[in-house]
Each structure stands twice: as C-alpha cells, then as structure tokens.
N, C-alpha and C positions, 0 to 999 in steps of 0.2 A: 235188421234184428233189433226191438227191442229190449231194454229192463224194466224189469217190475221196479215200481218207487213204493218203497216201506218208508213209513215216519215211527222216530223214537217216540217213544210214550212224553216227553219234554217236548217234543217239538209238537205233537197234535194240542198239548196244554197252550204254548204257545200260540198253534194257528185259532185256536178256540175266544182267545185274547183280541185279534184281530180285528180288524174294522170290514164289512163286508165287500172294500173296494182292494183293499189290500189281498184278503185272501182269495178273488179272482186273480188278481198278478199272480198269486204265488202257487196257483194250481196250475196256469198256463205254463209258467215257470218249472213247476215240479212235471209237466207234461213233456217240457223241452228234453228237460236230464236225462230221463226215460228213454230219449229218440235218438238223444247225443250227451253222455253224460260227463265229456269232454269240449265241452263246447269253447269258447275263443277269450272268455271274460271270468273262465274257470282257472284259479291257482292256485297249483298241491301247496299245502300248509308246510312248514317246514318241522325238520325232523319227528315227520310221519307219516306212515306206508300208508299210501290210497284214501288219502284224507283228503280234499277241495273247499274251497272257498269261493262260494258269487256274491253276487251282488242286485239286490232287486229294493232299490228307493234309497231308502234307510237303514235296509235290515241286508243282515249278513247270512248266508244259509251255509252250513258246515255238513258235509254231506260224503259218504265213505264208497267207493265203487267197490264191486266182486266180480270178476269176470266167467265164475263159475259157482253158482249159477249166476246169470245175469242179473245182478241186483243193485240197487241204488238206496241206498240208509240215510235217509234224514236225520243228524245225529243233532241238530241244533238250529233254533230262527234265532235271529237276536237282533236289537234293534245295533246300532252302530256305536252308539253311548253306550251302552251295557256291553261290549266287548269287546 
C-alpha cells in the first residue's frame, strides 16, 4: 500500500530553485517515501508528532506522514547551510 506524496507550496518554490540533476534525485526520493515513508535514513524530529528528517546530498527534506488517509507532506527542501 502506497502514499500519495503532496509538496507544501515552500517546498515546490524550492524544488523549482533546483538544478535539473538534483531534482531527479529528489523525485526518485519523494517516489521512495511514497512506497516506504519510514525508511532506515528517516529521523522523527524532535518534540513533534509525525515530523521526519532525510537526507539526499546537501539538502535536508522535512516531511509529515498521516496514516489516514495515506499521506506524505513535503513541508520543506533546505540546503544544509540554510537549516
């Protein structure tokens, strides 16, 4: 059973930013979360409900699961300097 992957209106700004080699990683990427949105390199942020942290290069993805409905929210890209 998949999730549907939504991006915040911030994070599409951001992927728009991107270089076109970076935002192939980062749709393969947003393809994984989808399939496994738990994956092994995923760690809940501290003090906050169903918030995650990966990691893909440079950039940090901050990212909120729902298990009803099946949902994955892109709530932020950020380079590693910026946050």
């Amino acid at each position: 059973m998949s999730y549907q992957v939504a991006l915040a209106p911030s994070a599409v700004q951001k992927i728009a930013e991107l270089d076109s080699e970076v935002q192939q990683r980062l749709a393969q990427k947003l393809e994984g979360l989808g399939l496994n949105p738990y994956p092994e390199d995923a760690h809940p942020l501290k003090n906050t409900e169903r918030l995650y942290k990966v990691l893909l290069g440079e950039y940090r993805i901050i990212y909120q699961i729902q298990d009803q409905p099946l949902l994955v929210t892109v709530i932020k890209i950020a380079h590693l300097k910026d946050y």
